[in-house]
Structure formats: structure tokens, C-alpha cells
N, C-alpha and C positions, 0 to 999 in steps of 0.2 A: 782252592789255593788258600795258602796262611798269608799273614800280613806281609813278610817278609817275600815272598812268594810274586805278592801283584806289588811291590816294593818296584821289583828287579824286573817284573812283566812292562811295566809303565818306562824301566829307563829305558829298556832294549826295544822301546816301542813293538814290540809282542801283546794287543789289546784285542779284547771280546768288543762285541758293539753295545751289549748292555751290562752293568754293573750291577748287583742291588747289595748295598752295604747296611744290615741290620742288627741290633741287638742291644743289650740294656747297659752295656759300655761305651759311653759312647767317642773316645779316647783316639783306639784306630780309627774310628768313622771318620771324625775330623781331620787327621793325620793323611788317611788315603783320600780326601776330599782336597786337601790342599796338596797334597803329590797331583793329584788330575789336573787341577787347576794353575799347576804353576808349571810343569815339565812336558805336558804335551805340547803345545807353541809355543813359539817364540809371542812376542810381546807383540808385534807386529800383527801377527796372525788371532791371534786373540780378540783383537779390537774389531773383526770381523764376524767373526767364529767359533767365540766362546760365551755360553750366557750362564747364569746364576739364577734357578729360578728357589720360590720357597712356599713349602705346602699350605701354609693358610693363607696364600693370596695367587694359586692357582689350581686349576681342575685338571684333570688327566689329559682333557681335549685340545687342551697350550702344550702342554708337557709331550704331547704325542706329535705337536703340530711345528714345534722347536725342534723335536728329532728327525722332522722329515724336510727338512731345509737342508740343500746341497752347499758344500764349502766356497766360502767365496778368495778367490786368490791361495789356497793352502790343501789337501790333499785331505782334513779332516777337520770337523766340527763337532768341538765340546758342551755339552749339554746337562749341568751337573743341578740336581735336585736336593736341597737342603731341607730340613724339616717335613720330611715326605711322611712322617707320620699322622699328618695333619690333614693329608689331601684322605675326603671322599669319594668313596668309590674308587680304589684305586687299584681293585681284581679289572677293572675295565683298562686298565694297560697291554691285558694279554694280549689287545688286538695286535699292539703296536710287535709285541715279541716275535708272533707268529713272523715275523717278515720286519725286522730290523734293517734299515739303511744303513750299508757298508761303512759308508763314509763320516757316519756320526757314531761317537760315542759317548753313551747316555748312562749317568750314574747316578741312582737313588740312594740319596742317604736317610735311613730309617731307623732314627734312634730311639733310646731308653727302650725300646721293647723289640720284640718278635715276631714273625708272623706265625699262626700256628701251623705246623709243618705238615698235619692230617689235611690239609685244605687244599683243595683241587690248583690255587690262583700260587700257593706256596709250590707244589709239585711242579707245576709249570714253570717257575722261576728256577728252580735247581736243576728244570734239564734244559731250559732255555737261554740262560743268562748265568755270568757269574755269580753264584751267589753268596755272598761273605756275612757268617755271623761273628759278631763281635762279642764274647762272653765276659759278664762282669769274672774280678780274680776273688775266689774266696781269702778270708784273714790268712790261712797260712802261706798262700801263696803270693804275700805283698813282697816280705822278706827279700826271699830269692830275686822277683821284679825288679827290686829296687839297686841289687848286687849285679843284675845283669846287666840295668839299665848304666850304671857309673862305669861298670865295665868294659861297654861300647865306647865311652868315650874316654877311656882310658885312667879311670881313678878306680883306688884300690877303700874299701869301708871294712873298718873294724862289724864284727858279726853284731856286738851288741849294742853298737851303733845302729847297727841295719835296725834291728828288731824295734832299739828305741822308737826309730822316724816311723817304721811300718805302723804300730802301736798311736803314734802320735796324730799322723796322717790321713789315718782309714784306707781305706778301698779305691776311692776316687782317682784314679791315675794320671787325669791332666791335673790334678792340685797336686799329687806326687811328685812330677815330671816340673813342674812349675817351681817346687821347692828348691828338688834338686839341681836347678839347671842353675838358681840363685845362692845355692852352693859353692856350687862348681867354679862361681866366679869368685869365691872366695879365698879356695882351698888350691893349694898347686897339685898339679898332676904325681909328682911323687911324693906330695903327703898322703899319708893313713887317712882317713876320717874317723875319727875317734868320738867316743861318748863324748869327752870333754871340747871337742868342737862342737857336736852338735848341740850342745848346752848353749855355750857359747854365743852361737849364731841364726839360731832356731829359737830358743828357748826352755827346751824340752831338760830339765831336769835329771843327768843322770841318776840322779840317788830317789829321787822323789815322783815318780812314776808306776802307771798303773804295773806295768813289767814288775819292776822292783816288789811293789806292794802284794801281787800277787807269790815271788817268792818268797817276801816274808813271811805271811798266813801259811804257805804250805810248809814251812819248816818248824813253824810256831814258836817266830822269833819275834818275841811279844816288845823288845826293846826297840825293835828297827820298824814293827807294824805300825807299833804308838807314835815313831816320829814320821810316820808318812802319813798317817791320821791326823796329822796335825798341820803337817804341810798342806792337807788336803783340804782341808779346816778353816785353816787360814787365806784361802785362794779359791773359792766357790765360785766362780767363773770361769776359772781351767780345768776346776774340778767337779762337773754339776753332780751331785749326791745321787739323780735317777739313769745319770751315764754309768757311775760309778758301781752302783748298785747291778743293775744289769750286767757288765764285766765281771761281777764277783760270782754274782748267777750263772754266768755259761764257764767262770772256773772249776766252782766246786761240783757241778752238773759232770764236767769232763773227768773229774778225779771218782764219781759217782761210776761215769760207764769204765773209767779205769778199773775199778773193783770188778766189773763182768765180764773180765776179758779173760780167755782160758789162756790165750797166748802173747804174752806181755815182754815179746820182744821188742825190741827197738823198732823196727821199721811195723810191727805189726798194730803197736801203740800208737804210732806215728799217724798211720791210717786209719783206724779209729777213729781216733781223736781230732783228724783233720788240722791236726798239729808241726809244724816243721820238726824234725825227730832232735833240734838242739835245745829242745823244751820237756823231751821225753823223760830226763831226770827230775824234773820239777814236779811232776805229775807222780812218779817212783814214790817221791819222797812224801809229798801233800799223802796219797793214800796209808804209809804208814800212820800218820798220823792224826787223821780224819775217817773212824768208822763210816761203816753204811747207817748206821743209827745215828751217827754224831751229823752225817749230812742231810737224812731229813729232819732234823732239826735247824739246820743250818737255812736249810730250802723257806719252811717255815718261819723262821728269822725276818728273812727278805723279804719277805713277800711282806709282811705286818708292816716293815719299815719302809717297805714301797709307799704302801697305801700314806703309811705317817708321814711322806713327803711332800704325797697332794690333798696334807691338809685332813685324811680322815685320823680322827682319834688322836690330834693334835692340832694344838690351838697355840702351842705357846713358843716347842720347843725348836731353833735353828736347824740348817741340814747338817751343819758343822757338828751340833752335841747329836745329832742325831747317827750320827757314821762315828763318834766317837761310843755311841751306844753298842750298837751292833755288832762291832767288831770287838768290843770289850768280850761281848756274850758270844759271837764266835769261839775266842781264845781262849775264854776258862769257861 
């Protein structure tokens, strides 16, 4: 089952006896941790029947010994495990699968990671118990997340607005979802979300952004690079030079395997590149005019002025002249 899936399972009271929710996102985990806990009893029933236990302050032999207690006044007893990545030993649950009590339903939340799937205790869990992994979203896939997520609840986001927040935000989806939800209370349901709100109200600089800064360099528009170098310059805390640096690394790196590609269609670049395809022209353009020679040198570049940030083979000069360097000798 997908999240949506044990969403609809959990209202319709339609439930497995065992859950095990795992994986390095840990977003759903908490989400379907707090659907268990709040929509299978009533409040009433709960106070009897429902416990909260957590991995580093119990063993398998509680965990096994909370699931085999019979409902008191209610027809079922919830048994939700937090920080299950924590408990040792915890292939010694199989006992409990083998023969699961009807009447309890027991959900292991196992976050930031995985079990490994080749493992006798993981096989056992996928034919025994529901087992939900949680996968982190790669960079491309924040974009759309975050168009979906306003979606659901009825607001409509300019595209390079999306990209801006995705860009600004990272990966992390309850910081996402946390943003947006503080958004949300600000914007009416039939406005846009626009760049110039999310400036606005986030902080996120339409004009002065990693986004932007990378379509300057690929266009080698030396007028618009220097004022975002400078913006960047002048703000070394929103802008750390080894974040920066890095981002400009897996740009020019992409416009690199752009040049290997035989087939530089749209969607074919898209995939590649591991790029949402409304960035595909970016990428088009950067290779016209960035050689495969002009990028290992580029590669070269960064790497020198890495090192010159933690201090090797600089002693004197800021991150600010120093990003002001690099990008000069990118550009001519």
C-alpha cells in the first residue's frame, strides 16, 4: 500500500494487525503515526487501549508483551512504536508476527533508514505484516511535491515560485509542509503564489537566487552573474560559499553529461539529468556555451577554491572576494 492507500485503510477501519513504517523520510512516518493514533478510538477508548512506546527505552520483550494484552471496554488496542530504530534486537519480533493478536494493532515506526531487504527478518515483514517504505524525494521531485501538496488544499503557485521554495527549502518535507502550511495562512485561496510573494513572505529573493544565478552562468550573462555575486557577497549566511560552491558543481557536472547525451530530447534530458524537463532549456543553452574543455576547467576551478574556503592556500582572502574570483574566471 502507498500512503494514501493506508490514509483510506485506517478511516474505513479496514487494518492489518501489524504495521512496520520505515525509511529515510521520515515525513509519512509521522503523518501515518499520527493517523493511528488519533482516528482508530475514540478518546475514551484510548485512555485504556492505546500506548506509545519508544525504541531507546524499550526491548522487543515490552513491545511483544503490550501487543498481547486484550482490549479493555473497546473491540481494539493500539500499540504504536516510535523510534523503533533504536530497539536491539529487533529481528526477535518475528516471534510475535508468526501469530499476531487480532485484536491489537501494532505499528513500528522505523525511521531515517531501511532495513536491508536480502535479510531473512526484512522477507518476513513483507509477507507478514504491512510493510511501508518511506523514500526520501530526489531535488527534482521537490517542485511537483510541493504543486501537489497546495493543490490538495486548494491554492494554485506560479511554476517559478514553486522552483524558487523547492531550491530554498531542500528535500526535507515536514520543513516543506511546515512552510507551506504558514503560507497558506497568509495567501487567499484564489490568489496565485507568486515569486513576489514568496519574497515577500519567506524571504527567498526572487532575483537573487541560486535558480537565477545558475541561469545567468549558463547564458553568460556576465551583467546579471556580477549582481548576484554580489548579492551573494554581501549575505554570507544565506549564502555559505561551500553550499554555493557545491550547487555550481552538480550544474556544470549536468551540462557536462548534457554534452553525452545522443538523445537530447526533452523528456530524454529530463531523465538524465534527473531534472524536472521546465529546466531543460537551461541546460540547452549553458552547453552551447560551455565546451567539454571549458568544463574541465571549470570542475578544476572549484575544486581549488573549495580547498581556499577551508583555509588551504588562503590565509587572508573572505568567501565573498573569493566567489567573486571564481566566477570572474568562469566567465572570461
Amino acid at each position: 500500500m502507498n500512503y494514501k492507500e493506508i490514509i483510506s485503510s485506517i478511516s474505513n477501519k479496514d487494518l492489518n494487525p501489524v504495521y512496520f513504517l520505515m525509511g529515510d523520510e521520515p515525513y509519512y512516518i509521522d503523518k501515518l503515526s499520527d493517523e493511528f493514533a488519533k482516528n482508530l478510538l475514540t478518546a475514551e477508548e484510548q485512555e485504556f487501549n492505546q500506548v506509545t512506546l519508544y525504541g531507546k527505552e524499550v526491548g522487543v520483550g515490552q513491545i511483544i508483551a503490550e501487543a498481547k494484552q486484550f482490549p479493555f471496554g473497546s473491540e481494539k488496542r493500539v500499540v504504536i512504536v516510535k523510534e523503533a530504530q533504536n530497539i536491539k534486537n529487533i529481528e526477535e519480533l518475528e516471534s510475535y508476527l508468526d501469530n499476531p493478536l487480532p485484536s491489537t494493532i501494532l505499528v513500528i515506526c522505523y525511521k531515517y533508514k531501511k532495513l536491508d531487504k536480502r535479510k531473512k527478518f526484512t522477507k518476513s515483514l513483507a509477507k507478514k505484516t504491512l510493510l511501508f517504505e518511506s523514500k526520501k524525494l530526489y531535488d527534482n521531485q521537490v517542485p511537483d511535491w510541493i504543486a501537489k501538496y497546495l493543490n490538495e488544499k486548494k491554492y494554485k503557485i506560479q511554476e517559478k515560485a514553486c522552483f524558487m521554495l523547492a531550491e530554498f527549502l531542500g528535500t526535507e518535507l515536514a520543513n516543506i509542509s511546515n512552510e507551506l502550511d504558514k503560507l497558506m495562512l497568509i495567501v487567499k485561496k484564489e490568489e496565485t503564489i507568486t515569486a513576489s510573494i514568496i519574497e515577500k513572505n519567506i524571504g527567498i529573493s526572487k532575483d537573487y537566487n541560486i535558480f537565477e544565478f545558475q541561469q545567468a552562468l549558463g547564458k553568460k550573462d556576465i551583467l546579471k552573474s556580477n549582481q548576484i555575486v554580489n548579492h551573494f557577497s554581501a549575505n554570507p549566511k544565506a549564502h555559505p560559499l561551500v553550499v554555493t560552491l557545491g550547487m555550481l558543481f552538480s550544474f556544470f557536472q549536468k551540462i557536462m553529461t548534457y554534452h553525452s547525451l545522443k538523445d537530447k530530447s526533452r523528456n530524454s534530458v529530463a531523465a538524465h539529468l534527473k531534472v524536472n524537463p521546465y529546466f531543460v532549456g537551461q541546460y540547452t543553452t549553458a552547453a552551447r556555451h560551455y565546451s567539454q574543455n571549458k568544463l574541465f576547467d571549470i570542475f578544476t576551478l572549484l575544486k581549488v577554491y573549495d580547498l581556499k574556503s577551508k583555509g588551504v592556500n588562503n590565509t587572508s582572502t573572505n568567501d565573498g572576494e573569493l566567489l567573486k574570483e571564481v566566477i570572474y574566471k568562469i566567465l572570461h
